[in-house]
C-alpha positions in Angstrom: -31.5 12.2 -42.5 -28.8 9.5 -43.2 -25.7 9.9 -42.7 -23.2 8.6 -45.2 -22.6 5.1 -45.6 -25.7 3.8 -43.6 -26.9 0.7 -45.1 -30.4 -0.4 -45.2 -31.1 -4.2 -45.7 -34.1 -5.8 -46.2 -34.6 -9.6 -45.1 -38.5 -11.4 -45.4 -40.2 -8.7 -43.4 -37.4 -7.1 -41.6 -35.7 -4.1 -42.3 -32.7 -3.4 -40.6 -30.9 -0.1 -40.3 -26.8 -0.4 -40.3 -26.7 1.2 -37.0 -28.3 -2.1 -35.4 -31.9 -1.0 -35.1 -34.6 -3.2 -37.0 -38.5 -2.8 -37.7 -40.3 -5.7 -38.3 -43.8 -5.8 -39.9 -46.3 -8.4 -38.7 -50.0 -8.0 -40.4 -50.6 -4.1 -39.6 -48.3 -3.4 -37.4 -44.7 -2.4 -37.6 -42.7 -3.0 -34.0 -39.6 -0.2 -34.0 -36.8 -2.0 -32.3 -36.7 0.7 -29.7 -40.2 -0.4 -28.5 -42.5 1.8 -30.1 -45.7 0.4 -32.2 -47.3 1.9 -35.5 -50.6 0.2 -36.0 -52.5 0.1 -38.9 -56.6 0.2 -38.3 -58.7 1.0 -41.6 -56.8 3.8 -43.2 -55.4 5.3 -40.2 -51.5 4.4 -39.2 -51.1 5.3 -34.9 -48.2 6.3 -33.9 -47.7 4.9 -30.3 -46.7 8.8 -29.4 -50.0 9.6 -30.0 -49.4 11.2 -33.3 -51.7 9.4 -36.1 -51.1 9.4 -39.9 -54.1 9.5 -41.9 -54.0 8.0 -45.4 -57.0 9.2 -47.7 -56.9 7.5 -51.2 -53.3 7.8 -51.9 -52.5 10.5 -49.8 -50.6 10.4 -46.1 -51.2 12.9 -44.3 -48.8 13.7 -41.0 -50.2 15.1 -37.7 -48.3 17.9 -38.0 -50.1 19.1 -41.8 -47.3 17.9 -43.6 -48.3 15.6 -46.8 -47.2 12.6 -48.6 -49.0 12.5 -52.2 -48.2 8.9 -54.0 -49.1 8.9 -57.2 -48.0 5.3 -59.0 -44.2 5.3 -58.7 -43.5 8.6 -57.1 -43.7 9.9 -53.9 -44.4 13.9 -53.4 -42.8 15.4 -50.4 -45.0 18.5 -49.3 -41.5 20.5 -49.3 -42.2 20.0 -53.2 -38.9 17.5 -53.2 -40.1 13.8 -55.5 -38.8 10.4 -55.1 -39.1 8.7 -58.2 -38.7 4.8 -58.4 -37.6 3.5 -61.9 -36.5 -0.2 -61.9 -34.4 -0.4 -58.8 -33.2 3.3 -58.9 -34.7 5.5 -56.5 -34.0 9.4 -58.0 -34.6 12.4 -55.9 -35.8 15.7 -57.0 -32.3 17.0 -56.2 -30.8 14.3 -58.2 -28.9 12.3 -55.8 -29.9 8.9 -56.4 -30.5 5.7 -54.2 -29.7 2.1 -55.8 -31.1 -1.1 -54.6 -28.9 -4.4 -55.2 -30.8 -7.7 -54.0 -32.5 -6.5 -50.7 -29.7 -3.8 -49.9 -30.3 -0.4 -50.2 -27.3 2.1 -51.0 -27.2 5.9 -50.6 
């Protein structure tokens, strides 16, 4: 959950969060600025927790049973809430929707 007015920004392979923390992506992994690691082996992601994420075709699937179906430009939340992506317009099932200006992400 974000509250409002949190910015994301995207610069080369860093995303940063308004409140200060970034992730940055290097081959497979992505380094959370707070220390902890997701790796990427095969189709498995790890989080550093111990949790894993299992992706299966175009599937995700969470540790905890949840799913993330991806099917080409929208994401199905298990909850049965979509996130479609036309042009640079992220809609949600609810209908709020997200727009994306250069690398800057606005809610």
């Amino acid at each position: 959950y974000l509250s409002a007015g949190l910015t994301i920004t995207k610069h080369n392979n860093t995303v940063y969060l308004s409140a200060g923390l970034t992730t940055t992506q290097h081959i497979n992994t992505v380094y959370l600025s707070t220390g902890l690691t997701i790796a990427q082996h095969i189709n498995t992601v790890y989080l550093s927790t111990g949790l894993t994420i299992a992706q299966h075709v175009d599937t995700v699937y969470l540790s905890a049973g949840l799913t993330i179906a991806q099917h080409i430009n929208t994401v199905y939340l298990s909850a049965g809430l979509t996130i479609t992506k036309h042009n640079n317009t992220v809609y949600l099932s609810a209908g709020l929707t997200t727009t994306q200006h250069i690398n800057t992400v606005y809610l």
